[in-house]
VEXFIMI-341449 format. One record per residue: x, y, z of N, C-alpha, C, O, CB in turn; residue in three letters. Coordinates in steps of 0.1 Angstrom, whole numbers, plus 5000, padded with zeros to 4 digits. Glycine has a CB too. Layout:
BEGIN
XYZXYZXYZXYZXYZala/...
This chain:
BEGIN
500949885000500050005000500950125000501850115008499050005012unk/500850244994501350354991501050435000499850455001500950394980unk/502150515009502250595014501050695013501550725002503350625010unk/499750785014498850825013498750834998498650944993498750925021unk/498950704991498750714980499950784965500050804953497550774982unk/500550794975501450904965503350794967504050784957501451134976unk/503650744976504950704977504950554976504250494983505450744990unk/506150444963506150304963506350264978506750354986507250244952unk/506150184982506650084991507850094992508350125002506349964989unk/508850054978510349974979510950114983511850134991511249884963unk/510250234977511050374986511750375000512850425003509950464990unk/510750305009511350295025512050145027511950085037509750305038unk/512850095017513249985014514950015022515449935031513049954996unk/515650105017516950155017516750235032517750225038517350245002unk/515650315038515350355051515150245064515350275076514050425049unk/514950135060514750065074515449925076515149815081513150035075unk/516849975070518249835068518749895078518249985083519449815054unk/519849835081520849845088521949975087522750015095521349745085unk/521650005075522150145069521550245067521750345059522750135058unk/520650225074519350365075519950505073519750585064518650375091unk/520550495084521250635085521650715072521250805065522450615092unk/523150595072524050625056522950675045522550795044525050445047unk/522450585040521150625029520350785032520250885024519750495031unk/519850775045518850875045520051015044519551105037517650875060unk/521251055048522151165050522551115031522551225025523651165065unk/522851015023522951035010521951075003522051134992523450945004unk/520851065008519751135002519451325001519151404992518751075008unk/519751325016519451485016520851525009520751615000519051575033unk/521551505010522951525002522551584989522651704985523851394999unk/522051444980521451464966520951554966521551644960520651394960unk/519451594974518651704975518951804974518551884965518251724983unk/520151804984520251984986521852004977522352114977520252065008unk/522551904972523652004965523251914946524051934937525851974974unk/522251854945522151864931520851884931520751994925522751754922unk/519751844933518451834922517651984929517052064921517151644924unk/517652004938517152154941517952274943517652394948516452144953unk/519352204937520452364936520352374923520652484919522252354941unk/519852234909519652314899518552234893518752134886520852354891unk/517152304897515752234894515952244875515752134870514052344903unk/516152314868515852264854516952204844516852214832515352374848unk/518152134852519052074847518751914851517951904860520352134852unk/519051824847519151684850520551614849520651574837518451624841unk/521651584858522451554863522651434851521851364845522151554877unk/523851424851524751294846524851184852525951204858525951314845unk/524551084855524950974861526150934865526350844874524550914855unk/527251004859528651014866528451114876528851074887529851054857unk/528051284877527751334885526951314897527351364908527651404880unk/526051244897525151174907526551104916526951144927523951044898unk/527350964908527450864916528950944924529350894934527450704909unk/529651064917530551124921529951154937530251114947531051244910unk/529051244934528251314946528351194960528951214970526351344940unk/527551034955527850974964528750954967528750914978527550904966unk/530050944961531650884968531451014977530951004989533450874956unk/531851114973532251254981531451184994532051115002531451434975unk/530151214996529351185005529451055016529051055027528351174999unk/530150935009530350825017531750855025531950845037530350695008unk/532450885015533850915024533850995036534450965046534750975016unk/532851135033532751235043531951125057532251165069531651395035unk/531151025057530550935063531350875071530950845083529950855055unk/532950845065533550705069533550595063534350515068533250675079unk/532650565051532750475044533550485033533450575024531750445041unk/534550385033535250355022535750205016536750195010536250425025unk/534850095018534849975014533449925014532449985019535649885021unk/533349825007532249745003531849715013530549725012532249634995unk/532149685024531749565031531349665043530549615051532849415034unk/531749775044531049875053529849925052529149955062531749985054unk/529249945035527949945033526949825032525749855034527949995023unk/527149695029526749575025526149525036526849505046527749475019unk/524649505037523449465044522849305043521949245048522349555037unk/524049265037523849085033522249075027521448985030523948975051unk/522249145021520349165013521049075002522049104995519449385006unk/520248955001520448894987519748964972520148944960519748754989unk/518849054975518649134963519749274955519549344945517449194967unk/520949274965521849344965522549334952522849224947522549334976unk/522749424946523949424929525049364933525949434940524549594920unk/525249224930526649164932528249194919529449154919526148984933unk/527349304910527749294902529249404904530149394895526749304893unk/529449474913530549594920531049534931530549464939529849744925unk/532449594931532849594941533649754948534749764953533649474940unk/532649834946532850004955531550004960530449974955533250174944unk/531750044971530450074980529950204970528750184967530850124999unk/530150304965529250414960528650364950527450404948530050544955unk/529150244939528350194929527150114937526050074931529150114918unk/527350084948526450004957525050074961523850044960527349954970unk/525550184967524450244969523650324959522450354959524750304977unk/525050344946523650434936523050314930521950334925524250574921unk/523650204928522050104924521050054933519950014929522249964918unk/521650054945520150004953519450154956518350134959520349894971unk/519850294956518650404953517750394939516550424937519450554953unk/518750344928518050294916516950184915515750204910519050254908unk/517350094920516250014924515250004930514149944928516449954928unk/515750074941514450114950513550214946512550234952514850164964unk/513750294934512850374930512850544933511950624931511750304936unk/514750584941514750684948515150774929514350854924515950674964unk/516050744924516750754914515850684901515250574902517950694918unk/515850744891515150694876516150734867516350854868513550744871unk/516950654857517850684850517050704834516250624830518950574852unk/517350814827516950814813517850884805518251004807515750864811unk/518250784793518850774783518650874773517550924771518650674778unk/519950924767519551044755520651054750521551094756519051184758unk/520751014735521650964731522750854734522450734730521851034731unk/523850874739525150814747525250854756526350834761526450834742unk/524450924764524550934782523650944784522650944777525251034790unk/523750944800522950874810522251004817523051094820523850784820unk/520851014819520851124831520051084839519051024834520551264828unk/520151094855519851044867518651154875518951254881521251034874unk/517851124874516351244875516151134893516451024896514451214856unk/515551254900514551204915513351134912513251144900513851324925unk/512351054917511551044915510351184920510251214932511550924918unk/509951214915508651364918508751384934509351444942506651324913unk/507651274934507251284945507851244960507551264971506351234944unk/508651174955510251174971510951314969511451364979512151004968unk/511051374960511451494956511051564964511951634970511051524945unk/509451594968508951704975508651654989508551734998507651764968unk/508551504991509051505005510251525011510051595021508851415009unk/511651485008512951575009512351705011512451765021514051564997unk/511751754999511851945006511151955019511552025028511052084994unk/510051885020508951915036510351865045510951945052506951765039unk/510751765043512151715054512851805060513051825072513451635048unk/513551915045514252005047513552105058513852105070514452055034unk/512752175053511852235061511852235074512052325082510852195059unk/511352085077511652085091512852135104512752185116511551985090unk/513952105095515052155099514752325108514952355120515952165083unk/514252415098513852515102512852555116511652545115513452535091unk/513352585124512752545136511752735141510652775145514352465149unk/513052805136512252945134511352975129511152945117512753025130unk/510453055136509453155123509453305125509653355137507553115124unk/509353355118509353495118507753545114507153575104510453555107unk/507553535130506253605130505253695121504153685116506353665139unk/506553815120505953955116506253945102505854025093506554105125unk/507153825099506653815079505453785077504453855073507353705069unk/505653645079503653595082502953685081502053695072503153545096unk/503053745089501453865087501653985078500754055073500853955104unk/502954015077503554055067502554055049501954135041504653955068unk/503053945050502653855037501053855036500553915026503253675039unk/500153795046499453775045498153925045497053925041499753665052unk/498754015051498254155049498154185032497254195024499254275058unk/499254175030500054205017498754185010497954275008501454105011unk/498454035006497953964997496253974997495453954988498653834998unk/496054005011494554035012494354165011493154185009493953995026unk/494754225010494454365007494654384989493854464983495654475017unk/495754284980495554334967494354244965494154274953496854304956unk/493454154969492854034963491654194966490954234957492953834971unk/491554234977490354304980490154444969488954494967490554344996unk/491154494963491354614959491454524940491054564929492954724969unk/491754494942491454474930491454284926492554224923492554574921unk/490154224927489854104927489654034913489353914913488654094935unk/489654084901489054024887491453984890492053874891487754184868unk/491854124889493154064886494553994894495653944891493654164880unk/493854014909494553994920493753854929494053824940494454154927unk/493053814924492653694934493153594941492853584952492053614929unk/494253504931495253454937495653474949495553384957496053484931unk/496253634953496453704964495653644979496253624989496153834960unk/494353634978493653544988493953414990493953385002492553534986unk/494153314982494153174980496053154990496353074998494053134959unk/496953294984497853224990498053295003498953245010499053214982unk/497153415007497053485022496653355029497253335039495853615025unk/495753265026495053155029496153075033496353065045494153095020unk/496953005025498052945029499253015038500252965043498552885018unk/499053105037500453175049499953155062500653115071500653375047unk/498353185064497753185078498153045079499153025085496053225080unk/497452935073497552815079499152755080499252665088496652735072unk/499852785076501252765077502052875091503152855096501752805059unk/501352965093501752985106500852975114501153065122502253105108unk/499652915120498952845127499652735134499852685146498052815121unk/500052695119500752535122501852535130501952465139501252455109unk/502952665125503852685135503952735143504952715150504552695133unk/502652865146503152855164502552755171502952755183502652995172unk/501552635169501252515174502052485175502352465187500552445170unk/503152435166504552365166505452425176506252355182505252385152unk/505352565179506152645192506052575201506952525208505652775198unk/504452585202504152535216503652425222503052415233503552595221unk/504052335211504052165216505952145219506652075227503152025198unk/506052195213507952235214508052285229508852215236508552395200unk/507752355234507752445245507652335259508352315268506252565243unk/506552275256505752205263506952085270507052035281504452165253unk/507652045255508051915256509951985263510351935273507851805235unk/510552045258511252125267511152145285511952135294510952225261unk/509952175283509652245300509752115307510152105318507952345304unk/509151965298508951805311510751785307511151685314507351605305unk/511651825300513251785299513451855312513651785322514251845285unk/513351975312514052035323513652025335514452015344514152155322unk/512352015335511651965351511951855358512051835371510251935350unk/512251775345512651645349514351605348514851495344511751555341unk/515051705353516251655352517151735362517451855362516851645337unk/517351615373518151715386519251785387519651855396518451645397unk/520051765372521351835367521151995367520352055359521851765351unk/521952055375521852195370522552205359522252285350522252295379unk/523552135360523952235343523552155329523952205318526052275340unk/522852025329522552025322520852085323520552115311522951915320unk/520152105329519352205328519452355323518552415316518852195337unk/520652425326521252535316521552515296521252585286522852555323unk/522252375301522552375282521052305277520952285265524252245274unk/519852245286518952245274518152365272517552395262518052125274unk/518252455285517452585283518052665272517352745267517352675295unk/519752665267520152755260519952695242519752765232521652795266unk/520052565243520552505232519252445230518952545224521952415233unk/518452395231516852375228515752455225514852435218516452335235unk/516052585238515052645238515252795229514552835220514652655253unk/516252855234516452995229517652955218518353065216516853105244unk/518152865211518952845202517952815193517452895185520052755203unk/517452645195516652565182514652615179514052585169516852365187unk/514052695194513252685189512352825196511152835194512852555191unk/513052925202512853015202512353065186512853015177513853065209unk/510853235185511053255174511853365173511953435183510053245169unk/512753415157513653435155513353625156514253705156514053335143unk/512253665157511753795157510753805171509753875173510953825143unk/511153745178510053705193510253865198509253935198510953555209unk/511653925201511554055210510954125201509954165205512854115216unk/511154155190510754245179508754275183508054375184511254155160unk/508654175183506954135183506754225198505654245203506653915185unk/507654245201506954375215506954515209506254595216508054385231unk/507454565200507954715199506454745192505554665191509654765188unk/506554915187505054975187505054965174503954975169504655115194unk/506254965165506554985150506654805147507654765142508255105148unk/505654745149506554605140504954525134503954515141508054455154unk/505154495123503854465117502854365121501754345118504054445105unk/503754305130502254235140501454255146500754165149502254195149unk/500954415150500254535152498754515140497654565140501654695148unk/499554415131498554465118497454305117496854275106499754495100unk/497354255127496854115131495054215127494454245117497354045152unk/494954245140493254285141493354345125492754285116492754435157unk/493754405123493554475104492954345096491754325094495554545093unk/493754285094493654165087492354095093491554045086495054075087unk/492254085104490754045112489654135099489154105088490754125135unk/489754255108488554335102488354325087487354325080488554475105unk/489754325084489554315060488554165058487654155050492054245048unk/488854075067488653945065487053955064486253905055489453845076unk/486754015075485354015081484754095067483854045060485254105099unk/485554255064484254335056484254275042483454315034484454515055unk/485354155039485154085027484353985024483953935013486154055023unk/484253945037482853825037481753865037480853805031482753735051unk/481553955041480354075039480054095030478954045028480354195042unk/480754165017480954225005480554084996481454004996482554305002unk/479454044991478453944985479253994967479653904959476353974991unk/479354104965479954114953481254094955481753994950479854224948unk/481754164962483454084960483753914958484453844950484354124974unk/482953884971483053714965482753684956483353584950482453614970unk/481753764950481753654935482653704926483253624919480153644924unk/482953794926484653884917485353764919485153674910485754054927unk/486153734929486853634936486453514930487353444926486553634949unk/485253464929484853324927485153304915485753204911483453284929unk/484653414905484653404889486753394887487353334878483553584881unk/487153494898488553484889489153344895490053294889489753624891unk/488753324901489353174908489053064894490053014888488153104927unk/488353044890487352944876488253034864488152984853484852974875unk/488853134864489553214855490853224851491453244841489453324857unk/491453194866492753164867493353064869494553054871493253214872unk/492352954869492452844872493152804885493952704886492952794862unk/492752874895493052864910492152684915492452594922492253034920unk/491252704907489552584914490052484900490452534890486952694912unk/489952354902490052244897489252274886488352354888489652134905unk/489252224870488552224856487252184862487252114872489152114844unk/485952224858484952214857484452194872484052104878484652114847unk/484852324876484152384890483052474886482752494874485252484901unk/482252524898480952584893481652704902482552714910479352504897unk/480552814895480752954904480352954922480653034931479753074897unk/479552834923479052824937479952734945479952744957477452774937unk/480752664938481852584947483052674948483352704960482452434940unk/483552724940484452874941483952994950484553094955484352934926unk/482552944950482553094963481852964975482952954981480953294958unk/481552924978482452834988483752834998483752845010482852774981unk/484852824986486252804987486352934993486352945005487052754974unk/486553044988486453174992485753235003486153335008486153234983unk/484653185006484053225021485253105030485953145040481653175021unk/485253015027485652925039487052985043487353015055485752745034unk/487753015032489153075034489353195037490353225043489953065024unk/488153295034488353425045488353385058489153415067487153545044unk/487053275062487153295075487953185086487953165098485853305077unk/488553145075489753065082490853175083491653155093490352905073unk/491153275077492253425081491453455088491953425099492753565070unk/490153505090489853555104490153505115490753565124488753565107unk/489653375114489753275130491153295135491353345146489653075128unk/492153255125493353255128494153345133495153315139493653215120unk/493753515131494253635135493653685149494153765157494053745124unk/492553625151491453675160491853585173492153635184489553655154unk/491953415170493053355180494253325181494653225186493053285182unk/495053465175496453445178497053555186498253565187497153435166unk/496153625191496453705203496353615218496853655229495353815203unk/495353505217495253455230496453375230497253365240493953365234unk/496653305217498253215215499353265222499953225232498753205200unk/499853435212500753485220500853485235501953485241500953585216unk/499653475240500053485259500253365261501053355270498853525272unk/499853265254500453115265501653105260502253015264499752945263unk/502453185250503953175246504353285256505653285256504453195228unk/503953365262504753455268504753405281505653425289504453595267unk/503653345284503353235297504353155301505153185311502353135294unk/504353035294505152975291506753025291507652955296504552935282unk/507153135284508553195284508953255298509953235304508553315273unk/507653365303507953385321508553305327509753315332506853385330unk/507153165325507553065335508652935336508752835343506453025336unk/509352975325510552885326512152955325513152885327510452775314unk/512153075322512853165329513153205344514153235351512553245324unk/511753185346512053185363512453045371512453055383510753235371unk/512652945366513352835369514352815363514752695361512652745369unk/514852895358516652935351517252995358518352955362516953025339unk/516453145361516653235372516753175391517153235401515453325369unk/516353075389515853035403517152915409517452885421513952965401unk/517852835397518452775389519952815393520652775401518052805375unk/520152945382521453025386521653095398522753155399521753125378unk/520853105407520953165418521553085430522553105438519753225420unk/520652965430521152845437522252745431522852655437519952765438unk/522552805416523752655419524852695420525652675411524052535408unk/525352745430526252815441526552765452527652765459525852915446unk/525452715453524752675470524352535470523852485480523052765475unk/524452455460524052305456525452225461526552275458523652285436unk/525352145468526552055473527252155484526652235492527852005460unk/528652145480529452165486529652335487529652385475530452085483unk/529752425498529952595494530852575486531552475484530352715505unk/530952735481532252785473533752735484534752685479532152995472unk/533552745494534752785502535352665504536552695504534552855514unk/535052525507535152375507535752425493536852485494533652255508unk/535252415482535452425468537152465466537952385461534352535462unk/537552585470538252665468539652555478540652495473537552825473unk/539452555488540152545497540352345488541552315485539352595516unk/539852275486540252135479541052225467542252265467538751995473unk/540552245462541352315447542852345451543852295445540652495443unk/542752415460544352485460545052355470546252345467544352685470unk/544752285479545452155479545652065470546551995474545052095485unk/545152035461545251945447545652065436545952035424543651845443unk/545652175438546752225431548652235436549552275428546152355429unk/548852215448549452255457550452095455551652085458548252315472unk/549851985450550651895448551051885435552051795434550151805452unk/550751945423551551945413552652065407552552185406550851905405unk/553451995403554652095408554752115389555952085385556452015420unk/553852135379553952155367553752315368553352365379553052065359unk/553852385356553252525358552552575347552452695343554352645361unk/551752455339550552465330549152355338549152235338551052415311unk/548352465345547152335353546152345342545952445335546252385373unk/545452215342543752195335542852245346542852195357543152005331unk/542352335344541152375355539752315349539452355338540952555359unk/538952235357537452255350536852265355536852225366536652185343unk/535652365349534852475361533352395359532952365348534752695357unk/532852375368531152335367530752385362530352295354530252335377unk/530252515355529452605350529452525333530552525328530152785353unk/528552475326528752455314528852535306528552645308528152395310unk/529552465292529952555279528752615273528552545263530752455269unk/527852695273526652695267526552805254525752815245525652735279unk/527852875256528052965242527653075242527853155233527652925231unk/526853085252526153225259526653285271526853205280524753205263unk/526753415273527553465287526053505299525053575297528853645282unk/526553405311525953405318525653525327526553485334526153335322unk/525253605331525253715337523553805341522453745340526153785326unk/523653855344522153975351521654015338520553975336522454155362unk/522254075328521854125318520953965307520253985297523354205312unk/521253835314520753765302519653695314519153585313521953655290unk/519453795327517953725329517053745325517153825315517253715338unk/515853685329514253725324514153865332514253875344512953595328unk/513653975320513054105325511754145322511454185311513554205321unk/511154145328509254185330509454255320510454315318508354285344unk/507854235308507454315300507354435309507254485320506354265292unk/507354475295506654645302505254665304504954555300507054785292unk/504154735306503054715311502254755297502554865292502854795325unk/501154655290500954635280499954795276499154815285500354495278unk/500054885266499355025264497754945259497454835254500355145250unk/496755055262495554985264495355015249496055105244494455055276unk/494554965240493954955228493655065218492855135224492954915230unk/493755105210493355235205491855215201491555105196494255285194unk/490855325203489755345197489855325184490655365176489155445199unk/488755235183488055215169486655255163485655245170488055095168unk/486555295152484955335155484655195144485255145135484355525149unk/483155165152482755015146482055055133481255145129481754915157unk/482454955128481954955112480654885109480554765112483054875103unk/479554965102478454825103478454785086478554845075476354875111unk/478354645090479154555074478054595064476854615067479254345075unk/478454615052477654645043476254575041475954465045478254645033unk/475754645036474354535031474454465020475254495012473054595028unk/473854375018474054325006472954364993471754334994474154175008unk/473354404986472354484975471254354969470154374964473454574961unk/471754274969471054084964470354084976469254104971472253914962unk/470154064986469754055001468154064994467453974988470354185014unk/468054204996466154224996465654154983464554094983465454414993unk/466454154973465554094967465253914963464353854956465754164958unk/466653864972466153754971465353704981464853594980467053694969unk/465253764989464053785002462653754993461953654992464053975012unk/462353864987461653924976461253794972460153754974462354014966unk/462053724965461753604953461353514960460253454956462953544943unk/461953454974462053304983460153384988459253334981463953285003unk/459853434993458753514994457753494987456753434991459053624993unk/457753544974457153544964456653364957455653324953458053634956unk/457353324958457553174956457253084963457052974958458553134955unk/456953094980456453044986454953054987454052974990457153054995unk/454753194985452853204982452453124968451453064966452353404979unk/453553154960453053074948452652924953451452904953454153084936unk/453452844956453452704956453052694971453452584976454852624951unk/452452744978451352714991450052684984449552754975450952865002unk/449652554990448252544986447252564994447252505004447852454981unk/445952674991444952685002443752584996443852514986444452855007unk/442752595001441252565002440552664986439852634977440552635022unk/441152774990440552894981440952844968440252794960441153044984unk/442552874968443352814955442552674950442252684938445052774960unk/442352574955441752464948440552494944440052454933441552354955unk/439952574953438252614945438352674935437452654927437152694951unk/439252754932439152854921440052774910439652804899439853004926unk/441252684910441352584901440452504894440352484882441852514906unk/439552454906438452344901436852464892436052414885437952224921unk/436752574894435552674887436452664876435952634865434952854894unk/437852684875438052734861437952614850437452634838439552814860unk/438352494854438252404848436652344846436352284836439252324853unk/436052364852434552364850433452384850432352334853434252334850unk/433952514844433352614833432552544822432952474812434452694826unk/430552584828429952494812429952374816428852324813430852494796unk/430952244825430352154828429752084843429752134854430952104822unk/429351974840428651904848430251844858430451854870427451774839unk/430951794850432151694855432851644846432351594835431651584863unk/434551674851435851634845436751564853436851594865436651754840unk/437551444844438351374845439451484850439551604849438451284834unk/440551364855441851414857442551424846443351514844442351344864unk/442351324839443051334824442351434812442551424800442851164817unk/441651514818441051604808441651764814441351864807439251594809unk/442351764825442751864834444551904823445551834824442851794855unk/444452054814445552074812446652154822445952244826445452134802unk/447652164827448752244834449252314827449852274818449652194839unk/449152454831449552574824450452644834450952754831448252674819unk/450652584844451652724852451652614868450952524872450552954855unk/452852704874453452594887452752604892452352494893454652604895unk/451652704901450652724909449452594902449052514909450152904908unk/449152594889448352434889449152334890448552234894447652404877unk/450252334887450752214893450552134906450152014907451752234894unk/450852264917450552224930448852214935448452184946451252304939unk/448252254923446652244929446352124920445152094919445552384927unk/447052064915446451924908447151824917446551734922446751894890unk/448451844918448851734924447851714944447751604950450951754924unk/447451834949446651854960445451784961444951724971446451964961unk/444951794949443351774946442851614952441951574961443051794927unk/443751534944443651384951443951304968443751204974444651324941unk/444751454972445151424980444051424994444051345003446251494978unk/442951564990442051555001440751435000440051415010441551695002unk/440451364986440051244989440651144993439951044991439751224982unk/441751104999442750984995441650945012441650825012445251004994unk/441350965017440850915028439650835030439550725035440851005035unk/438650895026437050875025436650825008435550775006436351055028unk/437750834998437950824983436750924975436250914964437750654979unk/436451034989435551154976435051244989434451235000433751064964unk/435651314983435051474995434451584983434251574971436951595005unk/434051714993433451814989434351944993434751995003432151814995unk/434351994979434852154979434152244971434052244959436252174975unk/433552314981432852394979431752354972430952324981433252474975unk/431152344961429752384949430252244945429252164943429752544933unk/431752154944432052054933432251894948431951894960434152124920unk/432551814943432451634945433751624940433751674929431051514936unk/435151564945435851544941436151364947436151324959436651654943unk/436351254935436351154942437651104932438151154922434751074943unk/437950994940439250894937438550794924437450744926439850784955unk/438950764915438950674901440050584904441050604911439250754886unk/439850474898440750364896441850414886441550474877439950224890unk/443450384888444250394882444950494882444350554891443850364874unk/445850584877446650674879446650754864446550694853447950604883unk/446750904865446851004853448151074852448451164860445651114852unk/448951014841450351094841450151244829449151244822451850944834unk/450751314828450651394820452751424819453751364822449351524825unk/452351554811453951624809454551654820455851644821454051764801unk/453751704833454451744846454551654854455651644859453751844853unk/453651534856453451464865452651364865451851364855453351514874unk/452551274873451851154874451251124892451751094903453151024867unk/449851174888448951154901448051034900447850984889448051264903unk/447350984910446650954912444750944907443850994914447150994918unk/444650894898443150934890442251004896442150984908442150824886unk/441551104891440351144900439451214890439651234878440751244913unk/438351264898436951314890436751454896437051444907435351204893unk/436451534894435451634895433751654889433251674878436251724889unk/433451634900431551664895430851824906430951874917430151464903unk/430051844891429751934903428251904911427451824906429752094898unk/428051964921427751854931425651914927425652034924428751884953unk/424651864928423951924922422551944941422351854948423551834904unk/422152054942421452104954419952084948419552054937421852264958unk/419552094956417852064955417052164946415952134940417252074971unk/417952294947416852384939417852384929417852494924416252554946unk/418752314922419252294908418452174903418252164890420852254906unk/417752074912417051984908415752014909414951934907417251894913unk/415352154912413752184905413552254895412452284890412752244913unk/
């Protein structure tokens, strides 16, 4: 079975040997210094397997038998480990070789292609907040200002939001899993190097302080809220939007204008949601940042005072210095290497006290100029196709006009309002198989009368005759 449909099997073939490792670091290798350093070239097959020697050697591999997995499906036909591995990536489906002319050229397969880049990606542990919104201001504001030529611009504001959703979630499952390392580990100084080297090295974000000052475009969150909101409103702009989406082929071939606006309501208000809760986000990241600074702080204060005092300390020192009579000593100091200078200046310092909101004056969302009148029509249309008592009497006089009594199959349909008074008519005999409306006798007949509109139930109309019509 295929990877969600998209990856062979034998792909994870060369991933779950004995040489896992080796393979997966020759892969991103490939990745990142030939097929995505030059996406519209296709590599030589000598350049490929060059790439892997470089790569194995830099590994430590330099014989056959250091790569060799005793896999009987293995190419027995070499004896260098680099030809070893570029045929079992060949085999396995990582690598596709195609011919042209007298040489060889060595192409990725697609779609391992673009998982390597998500791989890559990951690597990246930073986000820069205030691009994100950056970007995503950017693009909602050209989609809004001018939508027949700028639509696009929404579709990919849409993907910026959800792509930083994802990663400040990613912060702060990161955060989380940090804070049970350090809680849980009685080492002070290894509780220093994972606070420096985990937290504020690999996953701190990379514009975090910036995100406090009065000038930095994160300020522009609620904007993007309110654009989001008065464009969901704006019943014409979405369809601007919908039509250029089916125009620019943003919406799959043979979409309709009503699935395209759809797509476009759903994706404004997924940029809303997303700006409107990423103010409560930022506090559990500043939460969270308080509160494990002050067990850094709490940390460096005390490991001074952990074991033995300074003064024990000092006083062994200079007796075991005191016996070697060299005059170059190794000193090693408890405090770990963390690459950061420890000091007052790199504790946690209280925000400053947050400035209160600026007035806004509230906006009331446009109306929609389609509104009244499709009110108007749903309105209009429901009186039509309501059936009363009245409506059937006045159905049943027109049709019998001049006579005594008509079939169902003698009854023409000229308009939707008879529709629903013919298909009714049978319906108030179906009980008793013949009632009275008004002046006429409506009774049930054997068998069924289809016409062009429909197919009812047989019936009669008579009109019903009174005592002084019978004198």
């Amino acid at each position: 079975m295929k990877l969600f449909g998209y990856l062979p099997e034998t792909l994870f073939k060369p991933l779950s040997g004995p040489k896992k490792h080796v393979y997966a670091r020759l892969l991103m290798r490939l990745y990142e210094r030939v097929y995505s350093a030059r996406i519209l070239e296709t590599p030589l097959r000598e350049e490929v397997v060059k790439q892997i020697e470089i790569g194995l050697s830099e590994f430590g591999i330099g014989s056959m038998g250091d790569l060799s997995e005793g896999d009987p499906d293995e190419d027995q036909t070499t004896s260098q480990a680099h030809y070893l591995a570029y045929y079992r990536l060949r085999d396995t489906g990582w690598l596709t070789e195609e011919t042209e002319k007298w040489r060889t050229y060595v192409d990725m397969n697609p779609d391992a292609f673009m998982v390597l880049g998500a791989i890559t990606d990951f690597g990246n542990s930073r986000v820069r907040v205030a691009g994100a919104v950056v970007d995503v201001k950017n693009n909602l504001e050209a989609a809004n200002r001018e939508p027949e030529t700028m639509a696009q611009g929404l579709a990919n504001a849409h993907d910026t939001a959800l792509r930083f959703a994802r990663s400040m979630r990613r912060i702060l499952a990161g955060m989380r899993e940090i804070e049970d390392r350090i809680l849980g580990n009685p080492n002070a100084a290894a509780i220093l190097r994972t606070f420096f080297q985990d937290f504020v090295d690999g996953l701190l974000i990379a514009d975090y302080k910036q995100l406090k000052t009065s000038n930095n475009p994160y300020r522009h969150r609620r904007t993007i809220a309110s654009l989001a909101g008065d464009m969901l409103a704006d019943a014409g702009l979405v369809g601007k939007i919908s039509r250029a989406y089916i125009e620019q082929g943003v919406m799959a071939p043979g979409a309709t204008v009503a699935t395209a606006e759809e797509r476009v309501i759903a994706e404004l208000e997924k940029i809303k949601s997303v700006f409107e809760d990423v103010g409560p986000f930022m506090d559990k990241i500043e939460d969270f940042r308080d509160r494990l600074e002050r067990r850094i702080r709490t940390t460096v204060h005390y490991m001074d005072v952990m074991g033995e005092g300074s003064a024990e300390r000092i006083v062994r020192l200079i007796e075991q210095l005191s016996k070697i009579g060299t005059d170059e000593v190794e000193i090693r100091l408890r405090s770990p290497d963390v690459g950061l200078p420890i000091t007052s200046l790199a504790l946690y310092t209280p925000p400053p006290p947050k400035a209160p909101p600026e007035r806004t004056r509230f906006k009331v969302p446009k109306q929609d100029p389609y509104l009244r009148a499709y009110v108007q029509a749903t309105t209009e249309f429901d009186r039509m196709v309501r059936v009363s008592d009245q409506k059937l009497l006045e159905f049943a006089r027109r049709h019998m006009q001049g006579r005594d009594a008509v079939s169902s199959s003698e009854i023409e349909i000229e308009s939707i309002p008879d529709l629903f008074a013919y298909r009714a008519i049978p319906n108030l005999a179906a009980v008793g198989r013949s009632v009275r409306l008004g002046e006429f006798t409506i009774t049930i007949e054997e068998g069924r009368t289809a016409n062009d509109w429909i197919d009812v139930t047989a019936f009669r109309i008579d009109r019903t005759r009174t005592t002084a019509d019978a004198a």
